[in-house]
C-alpha positions in Angstrom: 0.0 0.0 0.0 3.0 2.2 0.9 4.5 1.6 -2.0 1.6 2.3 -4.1 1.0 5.4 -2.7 5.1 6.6 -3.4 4.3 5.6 -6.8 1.4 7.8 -7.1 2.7 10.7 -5.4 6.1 10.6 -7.8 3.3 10.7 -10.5 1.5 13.6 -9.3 4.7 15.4 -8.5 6.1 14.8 -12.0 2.8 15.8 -13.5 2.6 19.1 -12.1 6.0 19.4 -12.7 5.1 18.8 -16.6 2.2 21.3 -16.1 4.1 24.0 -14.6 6.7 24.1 -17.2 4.1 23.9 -19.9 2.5 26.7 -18.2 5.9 28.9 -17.9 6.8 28.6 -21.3 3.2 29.4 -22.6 3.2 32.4 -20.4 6.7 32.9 -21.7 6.1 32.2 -25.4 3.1 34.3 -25.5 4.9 37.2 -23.6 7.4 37.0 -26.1 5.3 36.9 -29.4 3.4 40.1 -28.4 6.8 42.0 -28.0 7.8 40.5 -31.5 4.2 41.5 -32.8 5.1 45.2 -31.3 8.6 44.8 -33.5 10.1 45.3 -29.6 12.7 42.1 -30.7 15.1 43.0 -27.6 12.3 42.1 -25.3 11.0 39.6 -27.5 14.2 37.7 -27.8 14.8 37.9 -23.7 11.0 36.2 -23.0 11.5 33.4 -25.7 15.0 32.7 -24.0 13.4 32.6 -20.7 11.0 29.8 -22.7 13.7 28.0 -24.2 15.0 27.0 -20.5 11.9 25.4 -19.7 12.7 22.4 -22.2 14.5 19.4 -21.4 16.0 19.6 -25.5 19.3 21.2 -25.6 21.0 22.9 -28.7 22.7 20.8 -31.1 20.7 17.6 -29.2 18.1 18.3 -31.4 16.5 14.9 -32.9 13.4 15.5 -35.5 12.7 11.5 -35.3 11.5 12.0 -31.7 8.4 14.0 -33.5 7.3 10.5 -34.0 7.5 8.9 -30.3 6.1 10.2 -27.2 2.6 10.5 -28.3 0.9 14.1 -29.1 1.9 15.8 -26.0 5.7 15.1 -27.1 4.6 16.5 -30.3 3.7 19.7 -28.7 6.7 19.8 -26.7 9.0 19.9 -29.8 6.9 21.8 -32.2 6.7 24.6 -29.7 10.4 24.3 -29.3 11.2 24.7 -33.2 8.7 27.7 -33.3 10.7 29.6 -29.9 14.4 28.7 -31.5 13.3 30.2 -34.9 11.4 33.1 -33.0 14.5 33.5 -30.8 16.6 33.7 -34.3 14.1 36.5 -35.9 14.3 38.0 -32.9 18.3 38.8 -32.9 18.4 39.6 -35.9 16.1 42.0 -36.6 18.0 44.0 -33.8 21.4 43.4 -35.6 22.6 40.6 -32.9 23.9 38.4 -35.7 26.0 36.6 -33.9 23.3 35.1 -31.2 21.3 34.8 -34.4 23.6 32.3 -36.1 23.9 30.3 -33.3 19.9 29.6 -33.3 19.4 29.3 -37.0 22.6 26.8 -37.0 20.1 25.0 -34.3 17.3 25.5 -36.9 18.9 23.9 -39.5 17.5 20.5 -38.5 13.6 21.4 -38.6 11.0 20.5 -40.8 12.3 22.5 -44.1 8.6 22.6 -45.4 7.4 24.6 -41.9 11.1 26.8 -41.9 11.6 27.5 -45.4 14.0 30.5 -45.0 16.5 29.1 -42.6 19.6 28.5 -44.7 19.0 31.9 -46.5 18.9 33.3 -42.9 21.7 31.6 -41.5 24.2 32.4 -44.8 22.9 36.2 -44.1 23.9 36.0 -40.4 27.4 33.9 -41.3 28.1 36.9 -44.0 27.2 39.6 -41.4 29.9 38.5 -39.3 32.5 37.8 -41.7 35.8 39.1 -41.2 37.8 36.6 -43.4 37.4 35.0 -46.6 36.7 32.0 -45.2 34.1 33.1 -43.4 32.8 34.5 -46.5 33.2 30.9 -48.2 30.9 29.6 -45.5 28.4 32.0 -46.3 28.3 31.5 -49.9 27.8 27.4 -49.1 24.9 28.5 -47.4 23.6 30.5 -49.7 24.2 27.9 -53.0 22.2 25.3 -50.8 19.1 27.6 -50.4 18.9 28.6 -54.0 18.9 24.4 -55.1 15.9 24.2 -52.5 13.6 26.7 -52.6 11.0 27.1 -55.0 9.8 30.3 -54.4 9.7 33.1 -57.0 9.4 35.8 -54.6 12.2 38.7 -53.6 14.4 35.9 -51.2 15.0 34.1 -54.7 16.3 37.6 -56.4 18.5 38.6 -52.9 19.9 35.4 -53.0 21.3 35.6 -56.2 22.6 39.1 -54.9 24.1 37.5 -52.0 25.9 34.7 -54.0 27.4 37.1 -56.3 27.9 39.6 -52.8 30.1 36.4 -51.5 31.9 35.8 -54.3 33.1 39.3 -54.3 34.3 39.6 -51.1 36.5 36.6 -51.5 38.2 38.2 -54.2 38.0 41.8 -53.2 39.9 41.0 -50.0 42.6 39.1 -51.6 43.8 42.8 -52.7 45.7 45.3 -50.4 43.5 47.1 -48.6 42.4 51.0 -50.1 41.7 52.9 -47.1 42.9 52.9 -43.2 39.9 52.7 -41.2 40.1 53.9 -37.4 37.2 53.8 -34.6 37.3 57.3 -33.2 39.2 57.1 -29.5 37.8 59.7 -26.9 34.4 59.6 -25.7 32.5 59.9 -28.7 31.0 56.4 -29.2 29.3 56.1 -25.6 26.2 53.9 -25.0 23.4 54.2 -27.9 24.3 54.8 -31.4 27.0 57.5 -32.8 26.5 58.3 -36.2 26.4 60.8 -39.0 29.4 63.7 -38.1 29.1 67.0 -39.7 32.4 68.8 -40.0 32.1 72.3 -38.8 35.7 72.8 -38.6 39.0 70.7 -38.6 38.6 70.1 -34.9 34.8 70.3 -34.5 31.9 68.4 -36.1 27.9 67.8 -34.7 26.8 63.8 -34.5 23.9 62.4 -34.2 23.8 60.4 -31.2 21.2 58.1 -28.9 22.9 57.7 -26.1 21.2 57.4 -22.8 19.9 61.1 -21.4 20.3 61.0 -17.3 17.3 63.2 -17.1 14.9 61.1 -19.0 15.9 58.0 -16.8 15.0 59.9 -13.8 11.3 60.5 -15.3 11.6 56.2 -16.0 11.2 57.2 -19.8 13.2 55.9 -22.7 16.3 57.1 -22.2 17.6 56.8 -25.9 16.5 59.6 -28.0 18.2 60.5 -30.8 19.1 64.3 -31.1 22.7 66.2 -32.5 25.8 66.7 -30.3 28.9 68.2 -30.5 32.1 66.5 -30.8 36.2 68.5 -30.2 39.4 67.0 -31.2 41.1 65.8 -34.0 42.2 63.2 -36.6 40.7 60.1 -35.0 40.2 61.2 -31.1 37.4 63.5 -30.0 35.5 63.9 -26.9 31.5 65.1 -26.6 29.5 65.7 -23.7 27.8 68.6 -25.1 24.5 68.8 -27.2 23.9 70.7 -29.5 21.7 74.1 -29.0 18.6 73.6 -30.9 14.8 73.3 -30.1 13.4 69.8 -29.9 9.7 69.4 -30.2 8.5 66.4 -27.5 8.0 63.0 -28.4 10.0 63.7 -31.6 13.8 62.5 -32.3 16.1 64.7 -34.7 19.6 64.4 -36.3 21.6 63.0 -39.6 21.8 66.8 -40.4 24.0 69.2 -43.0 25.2 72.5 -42.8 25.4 75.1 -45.8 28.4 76.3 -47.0 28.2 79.8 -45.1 27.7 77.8 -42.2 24.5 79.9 -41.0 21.7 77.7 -42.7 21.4 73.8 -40.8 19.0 71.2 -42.8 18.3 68.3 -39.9 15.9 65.5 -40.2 13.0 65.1 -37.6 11.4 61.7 -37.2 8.9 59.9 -35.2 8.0 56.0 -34.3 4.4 55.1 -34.0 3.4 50.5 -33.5 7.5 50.4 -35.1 6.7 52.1 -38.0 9.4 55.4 -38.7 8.2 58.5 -40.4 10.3 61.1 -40.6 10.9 64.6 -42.9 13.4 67.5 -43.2 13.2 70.7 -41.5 15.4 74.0 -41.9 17.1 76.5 -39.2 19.4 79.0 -39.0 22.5 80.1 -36.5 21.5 82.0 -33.4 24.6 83.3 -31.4 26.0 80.0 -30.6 23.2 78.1 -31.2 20.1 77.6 -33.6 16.7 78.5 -34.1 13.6 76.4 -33.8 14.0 74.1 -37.6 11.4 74.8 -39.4 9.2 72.2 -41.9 9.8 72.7 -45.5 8.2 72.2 -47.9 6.3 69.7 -50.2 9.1 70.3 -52.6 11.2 67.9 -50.4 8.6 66.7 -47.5 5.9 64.9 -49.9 2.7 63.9 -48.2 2.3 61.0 -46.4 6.3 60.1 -46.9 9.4 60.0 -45.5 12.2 62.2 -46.5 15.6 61.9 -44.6 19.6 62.7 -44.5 20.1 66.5 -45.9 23.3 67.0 -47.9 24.3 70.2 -49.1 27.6 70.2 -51.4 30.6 72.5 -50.8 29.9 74.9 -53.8 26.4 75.4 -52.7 24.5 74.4 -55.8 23.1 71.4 -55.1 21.0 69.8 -52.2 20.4 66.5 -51.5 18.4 63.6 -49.6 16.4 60.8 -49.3 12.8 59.8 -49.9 10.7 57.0 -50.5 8.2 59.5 -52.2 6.7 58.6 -55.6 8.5 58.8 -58.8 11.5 56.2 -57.1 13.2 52.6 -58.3 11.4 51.7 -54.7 11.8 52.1 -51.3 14.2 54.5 -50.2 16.1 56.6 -53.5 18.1 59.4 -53.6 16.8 62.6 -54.6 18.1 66.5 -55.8 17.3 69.9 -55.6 19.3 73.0 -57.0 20.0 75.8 -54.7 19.3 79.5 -56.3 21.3 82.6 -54.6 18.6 83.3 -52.7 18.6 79.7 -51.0 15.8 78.7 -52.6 15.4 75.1 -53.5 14.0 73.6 -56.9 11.8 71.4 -57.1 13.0 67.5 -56.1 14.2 65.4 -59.1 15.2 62.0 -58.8 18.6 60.4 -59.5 17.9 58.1 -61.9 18.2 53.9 -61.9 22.0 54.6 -62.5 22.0 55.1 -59.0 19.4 54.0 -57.8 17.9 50.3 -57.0 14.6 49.1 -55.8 16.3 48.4 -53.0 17.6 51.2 -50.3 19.6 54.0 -51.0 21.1 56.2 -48.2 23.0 59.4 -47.3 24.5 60.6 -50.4 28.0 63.1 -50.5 29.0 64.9 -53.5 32.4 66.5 -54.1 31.8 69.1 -56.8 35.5 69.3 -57.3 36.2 65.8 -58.6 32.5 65.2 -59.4 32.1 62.2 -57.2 29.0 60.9 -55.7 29.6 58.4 -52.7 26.5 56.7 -51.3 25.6 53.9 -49.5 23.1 50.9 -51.0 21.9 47.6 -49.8 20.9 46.9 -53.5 23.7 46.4 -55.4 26.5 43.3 -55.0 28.8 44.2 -51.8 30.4 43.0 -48.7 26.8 42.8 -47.3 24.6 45.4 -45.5 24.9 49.2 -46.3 27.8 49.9 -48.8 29.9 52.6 -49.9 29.6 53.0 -53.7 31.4 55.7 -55.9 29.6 56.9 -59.2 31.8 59.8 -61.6 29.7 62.4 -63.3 27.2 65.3 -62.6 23.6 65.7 -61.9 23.1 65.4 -65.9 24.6 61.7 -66.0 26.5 59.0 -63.8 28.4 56.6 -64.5 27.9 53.1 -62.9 28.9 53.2 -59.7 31.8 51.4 -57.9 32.2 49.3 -54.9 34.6 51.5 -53.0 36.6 48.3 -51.3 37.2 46.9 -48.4 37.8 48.3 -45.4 35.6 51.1 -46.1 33.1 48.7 -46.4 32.4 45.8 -44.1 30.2 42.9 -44.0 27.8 45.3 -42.0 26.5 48.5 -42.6 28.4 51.5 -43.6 27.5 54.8 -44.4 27.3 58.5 -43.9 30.5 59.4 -45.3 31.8 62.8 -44.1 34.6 64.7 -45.7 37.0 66.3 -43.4 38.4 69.1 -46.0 35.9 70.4 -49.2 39.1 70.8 -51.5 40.4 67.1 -50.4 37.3 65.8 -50.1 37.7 62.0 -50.7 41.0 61.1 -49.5 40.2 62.0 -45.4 37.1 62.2 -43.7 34.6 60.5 -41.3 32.0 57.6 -41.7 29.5 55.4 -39.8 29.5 52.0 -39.2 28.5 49.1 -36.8 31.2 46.7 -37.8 32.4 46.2 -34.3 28.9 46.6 -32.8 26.6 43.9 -31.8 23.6 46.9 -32.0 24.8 50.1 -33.2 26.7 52.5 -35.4 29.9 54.1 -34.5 32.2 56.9 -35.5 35.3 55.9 -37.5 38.4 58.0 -39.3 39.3 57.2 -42.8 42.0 58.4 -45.0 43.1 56.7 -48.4 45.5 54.9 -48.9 46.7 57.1 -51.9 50.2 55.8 -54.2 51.5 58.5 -56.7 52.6 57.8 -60.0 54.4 60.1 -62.7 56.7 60.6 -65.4 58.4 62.9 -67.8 57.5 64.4 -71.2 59.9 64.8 -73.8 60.4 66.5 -77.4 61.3 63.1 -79.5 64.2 65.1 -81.7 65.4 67.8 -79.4 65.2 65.4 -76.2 64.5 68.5 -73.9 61.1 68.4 -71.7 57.8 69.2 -72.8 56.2 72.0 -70.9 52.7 72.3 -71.3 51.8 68.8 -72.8 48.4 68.0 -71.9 48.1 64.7 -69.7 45.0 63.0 -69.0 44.7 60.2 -66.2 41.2 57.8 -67.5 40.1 54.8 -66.3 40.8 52.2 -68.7 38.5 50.0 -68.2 35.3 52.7 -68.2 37.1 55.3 -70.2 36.1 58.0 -67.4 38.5 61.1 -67.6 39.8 61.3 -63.6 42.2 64.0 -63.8 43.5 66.6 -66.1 46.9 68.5 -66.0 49.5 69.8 -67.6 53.3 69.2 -67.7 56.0 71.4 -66.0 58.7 73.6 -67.0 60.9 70.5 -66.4 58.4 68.8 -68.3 57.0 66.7 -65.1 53.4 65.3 -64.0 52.1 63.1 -61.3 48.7 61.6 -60.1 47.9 60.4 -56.9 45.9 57.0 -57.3 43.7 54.2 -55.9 44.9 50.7 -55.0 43.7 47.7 -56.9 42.7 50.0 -60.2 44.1 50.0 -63.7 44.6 53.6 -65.9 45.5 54.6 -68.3 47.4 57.9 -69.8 47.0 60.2 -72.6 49.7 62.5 -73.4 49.1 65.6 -76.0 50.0 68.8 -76.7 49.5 70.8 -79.9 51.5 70.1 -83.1 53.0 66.9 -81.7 51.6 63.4 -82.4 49.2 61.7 -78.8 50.7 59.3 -77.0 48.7 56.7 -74.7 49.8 54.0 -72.5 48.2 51.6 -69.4 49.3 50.2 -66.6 48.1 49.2 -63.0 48.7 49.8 -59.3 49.1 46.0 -58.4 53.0 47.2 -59.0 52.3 50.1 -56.3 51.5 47.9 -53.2 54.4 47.7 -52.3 55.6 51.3 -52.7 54.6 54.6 -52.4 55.3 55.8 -56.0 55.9 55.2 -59.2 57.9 56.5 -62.5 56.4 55.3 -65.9 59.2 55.4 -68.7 59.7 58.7 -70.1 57.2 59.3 -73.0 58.3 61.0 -76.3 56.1 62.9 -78.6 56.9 63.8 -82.2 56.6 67.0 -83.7 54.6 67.6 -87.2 53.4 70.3 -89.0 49.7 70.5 -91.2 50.5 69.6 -94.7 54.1 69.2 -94.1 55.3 65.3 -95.5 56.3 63.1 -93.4 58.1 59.6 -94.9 57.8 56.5 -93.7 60.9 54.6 -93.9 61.4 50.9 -94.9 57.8 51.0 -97.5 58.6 48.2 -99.7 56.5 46.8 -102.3 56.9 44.0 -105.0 59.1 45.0 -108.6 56.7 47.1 -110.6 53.7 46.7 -108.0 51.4 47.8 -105.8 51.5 44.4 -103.7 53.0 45.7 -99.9 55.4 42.8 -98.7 55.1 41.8 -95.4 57.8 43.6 -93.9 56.2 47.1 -95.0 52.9 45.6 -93.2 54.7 45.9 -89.7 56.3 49.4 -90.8 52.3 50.9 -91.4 51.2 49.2 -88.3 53.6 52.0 -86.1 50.8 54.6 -88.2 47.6 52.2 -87.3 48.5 52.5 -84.1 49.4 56.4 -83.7 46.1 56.9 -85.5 44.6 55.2 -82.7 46.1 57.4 -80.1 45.1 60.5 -82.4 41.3 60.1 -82.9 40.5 62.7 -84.6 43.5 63.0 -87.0 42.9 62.6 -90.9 45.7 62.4 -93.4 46.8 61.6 -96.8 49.4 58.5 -97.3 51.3 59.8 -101.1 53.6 57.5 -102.7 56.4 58.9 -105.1 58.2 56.7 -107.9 61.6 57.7 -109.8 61.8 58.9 -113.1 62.0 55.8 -114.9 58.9 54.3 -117.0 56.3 57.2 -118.6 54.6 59.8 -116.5 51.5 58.0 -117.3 52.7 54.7 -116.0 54.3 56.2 -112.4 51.3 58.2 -112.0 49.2 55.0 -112.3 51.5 52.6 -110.1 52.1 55.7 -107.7 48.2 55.9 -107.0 47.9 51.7 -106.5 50.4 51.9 -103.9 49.4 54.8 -101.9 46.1 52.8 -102.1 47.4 49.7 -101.0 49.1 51.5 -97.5 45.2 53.1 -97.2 43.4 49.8 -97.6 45.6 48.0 -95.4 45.1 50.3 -92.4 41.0 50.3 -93.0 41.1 46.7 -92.9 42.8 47.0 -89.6 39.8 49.5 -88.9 40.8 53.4 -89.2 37.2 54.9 -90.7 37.7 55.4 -94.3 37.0 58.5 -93.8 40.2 59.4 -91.4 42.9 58.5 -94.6 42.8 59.2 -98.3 45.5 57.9 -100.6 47.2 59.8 -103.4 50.0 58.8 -106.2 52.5 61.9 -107.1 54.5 59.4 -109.6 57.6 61.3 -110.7 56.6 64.6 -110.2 58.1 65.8 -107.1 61.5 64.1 -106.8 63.7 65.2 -103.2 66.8 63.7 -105.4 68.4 64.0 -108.5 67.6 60.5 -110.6 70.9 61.1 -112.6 74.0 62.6 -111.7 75.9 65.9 -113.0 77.6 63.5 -115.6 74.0 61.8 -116.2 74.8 58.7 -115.2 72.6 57.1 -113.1 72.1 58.4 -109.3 70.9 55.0 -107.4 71.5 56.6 -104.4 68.5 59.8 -105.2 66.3 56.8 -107.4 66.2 54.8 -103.7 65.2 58.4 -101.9 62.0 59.3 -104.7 60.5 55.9 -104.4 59.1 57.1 -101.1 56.2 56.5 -99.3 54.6 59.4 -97.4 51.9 60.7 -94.7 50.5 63.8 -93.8 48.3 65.5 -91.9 45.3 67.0 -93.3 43.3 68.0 -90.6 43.4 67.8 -86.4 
């Protein structure tokens, strides 16, 4: 009887036991999927771990077969634990925690693919967005090749996997180079508690910052003590200190920052935002310098602030002309897009075009910088291939027409996101400034210094027959492989030049100056990694004057033909190819014969071979238009035929039976 009665009570005991812990992780779980429904994942992820310890199944002793024994209760049990480990995984990523995220998709990798569809493309976007290797990369990429062989949906994850894959793939590569760019998290106070983003340089040692970290006052009052509002930051190169906000009117229950300042420095654009059930609206307001702070900002207009959308992240550029932003208003590739206004004199702005699909993706686009002075756009995307999250991209042109933009390398970009980049000095603008990024933060973006990692390259000019320098010759630095002009300039009195350059790029040079023959050669700075500059050879050019002959040595043709021999084929291609460096050059190739034979029959033989020299160089494909042929035959001798004596005069025969070129037009 005693021992029945143990029996019973261990039951009992072991029942309520069952019941309690079914009843803490359904309190628990349903705690926690309210704050997920409320997009509050912090809290969210906190309650489902508190849930997770109420189950005797441990990560990575995960069994699926076990769905079949136990009966339905065990069924439950392990359903509800696959939907609080994938909850648990949302939950940590959608606040950035990648790291904590991997660990539970990893766990996730064994449920039911049919009921967890999205795992692998999850987990490969949590293994990217902690990459710091190419190996870590490579594990990425397996993850994402095994999604894309087994889902079957045609919906956006199939598209941003295929972005990801190719994202992968270049990172591997991109990081086998030397690196562009020193990046530096800022040292001082700066990047305390919250997020520290977005600097505006004021002046070489000052710069406002948006900034959420926690405000002592508002934890007295038990509110939520990270709002986002500008501060101002003292120091210099990469170490600055900030305890100080900056003076401007806030209106309550608002959050402000990611601001610009106008050239003059008296006019401040700032972006105002608010949250409402997680959803972010936010629009761009104006104000102006009061004594040492700033008036209350004022709402502009629909020009920029469409109705019933966002627009964000101001940017004036240094000349003044030109002002920029963000907006997921109407008239975009999607989502977020970059947008422009002019500026008039008066400071008033047109109205809002967009940037085109050049630019912009249907994915996001953020916080655009332009320096006027090399006409450079740097922005930051999600929606183009990358190291994953935010990237810097580069695009050359004006606000007529871009060219495609550029990955700007790694370590200005990291696997995270990056963005806001800040230029430190208008007239240097893109080889030393600031940017934003949460590389080495589980939550939130930081302040870092960048400088490039600039090489030099340069040579000398030179007159081909005096061999004295070439002052003045025009030089022209282009990329080869888009055919972008970079840089202009012009030579020395000593006849010198020299660019400063990007790692991990190939160029190419044009050299001109008036009445001398172009000259163009390529090269890369793979040679420059190693060294801070380089010397090309010393380039030539060669002197000519319009209309003024010019022969061309070693023209040989078959006896009394036009046929060119082969050897005179590799003397023409030296012309191909300077008519290739001179694009716009025409000219006339003449050929001359001696005086022997009628003036009929030189005339004749004259005109085939001049025609044979043209025809050869069109098949190598000068425009017809570019060379015209013509036959002198005996008329215009540079040497006696005969001698004095009149005997025969080899020696001026061999100088008449020339071949010619000359140039027509320039």
């Amino acid at each position: 009887m005693k021992r029945s009665t143990l029996i019973l009570l261990l039951v009992l005991t072991g029942l309520v036991n069952s019941l309690q812990a079914q009843t803490y992780v359904t309190d628990f779980k349903r705690t926690a999927d309210n704050y997920f429904a409320l997009k509050d994942y912090y809290s969210a992820a906190q309650y489902y771990s508190k849930a997770l310890g109420t189950f005797t199944v441990k990560p990575g002793e995960y069994k699926p077969y076990l769905l079949e024994k136990g009966g339905k209760s065990k069924q439950k049990r392990l359903k509800d634990y696959e939907q609080v480990v994938y909850r648990l995984a949302e939950s940590y990523r959608m606040y950035n925690d990648f790291g904590n995220a991997g660990k539970w998709y990893a766990e996730a990798l064994n449920f039911d693919p049919v009921q967890f569809p999205l795992v692998k493309y999850w987990y490969g976007v949590c293994l990217r967005a902690n990459a710091k290797t190419g190996t870590d990369y490579e594990n990425a990429l397996a993850q994402f090749q095994q999604f894309k062989q087994s889902y079957k949906g045609t919906d956006d994850y199939s598209s941003r996997t295929n972005i990801e894959i190719q994202s992968c793939e270049f990172a591997i590569e991109e990081m086998k180079h030397p690196p562009r760019y020193e990046v530096v998290k800022v040292a001082g106070n700066i990047n305390q508690g919250g997020a520290n983003y977005a600097p505006v340089p004021v002046s070489n040692n000052t710069f406002y910052f948006t900034s959420s970290r926690p405000d002592s006052t508002l934890l007295e009052k038990k509110s939520n003590p990270f709002i986002n509002t500008l501060y101002i930051a003292k120091g210099e190169n990469s170490s600055f200190d900030s305890n100080e906000k900056l003076s401007i009117p806030m209106e309550k229950g608002t959050e402000q920052g990611v601001a610009a300042i106008a050239p003059d420095g008296n006019t401040l654009y700032v972006t105002r935002w608010t949250t409402k059930d997680g959803n972010k609206h936010s629009a761009i307001y104006r104000s102006n310098k009061a004594g040492n702070g700033w008036t209350e900002p004022q709402l502009l207009d629909a020009t920029i602030n469409a109705a019933g959308y966002s627009a964000k992240e101001p940017s004036v550029t240094s000349d003044g002309k030109y002002f920029l932003f963000v907006s997921d208003r109407p008239g975009g590739m999607g989502k977020f897009d970059l947008w422009y206004c002019t500026i008039s004199s008066g400071g008033t702005l047109s109205a809002a075009n967009n940037m085109g699909n050049t630019i912009n993706t249907k994915e996001e686009e953020s916080a655009p910088f332009y320096d006027p002075n090399k006409q450079v756009l740097i922005f930051s995307t999600n929606g183009r291939v990358g190291f994953g999250g935010q990237d810097f991209f580069s695009s050359k042109g004006s606000f007529g027409g871009w060219t495609a933009p550029e990955n700007m390398g790694y370590p200005l970009n990291s696997a995270k996101d990056d963005q806001y980049y800040a230029a430190l000095q208008p007239k240097n603008a893109l080889n030393k400034g600031y940017i934003s990024s949460d590389r080495e933060s589980i939550c939130c973006l930081e302040i870092f210094a960048v400088k490039r990692k600039a090489k030099m390259a340069g040579g000398l000019v030179m007159d081909c027959e005096t061999g004295k320098p070439l002052e003045g010759a025009k030089i022209t630095l282009l990329d080869s492989t888009q055919r972008n002009i970079l840089e202009t300039q012009t030579t020395s009195n000593g006849g010198n030049y020299m660019f400063e350059l990007e790692m991990n790029k190939k160029y190419k040079v044009l050299v001109e100056k008036d009445n001398y023959f172009s000259k163009n050669f390529s090269f890369n700075t793979e040679q420059l990694s190693m060294v801070d500059s380089m010397m090309n050879p010393t380039v030539c050019l060669k002197r000519f004057e319009m209309n003024k002959p010019i022969v061309i040595n070693d023209i040989f043709y078959d006896y009394n033909k036009a046929t060119l021999r082969p050897e005179s084929k590799l003397i023409l291609d030296s012309l191909y190819y300077l008519l290739l460096d001179n694009p716009k050059m025409e000219i006339e190739l003449g050929a001359h014969t001696d005086s022997k034979g009628t003036d009929a029959y030189n005339l004749k033989l004259s005109n085939a071979r001049a025609k044979s020299c043209v025809d050869y160089l069109i098949s190598k494909g000068i425009p017809q238009t570019r060379v015209v042929s013509k036959g002198y035959g005996e008329s215009r001798p540079v040497a006696p035929n005969t001698l004095p004596n009149g005997k025969d005069n080899p020696d001026g025969r061999q100088l008449n039976r020339r071949t010619e070129f000359k140039v027509l037009r320039n």
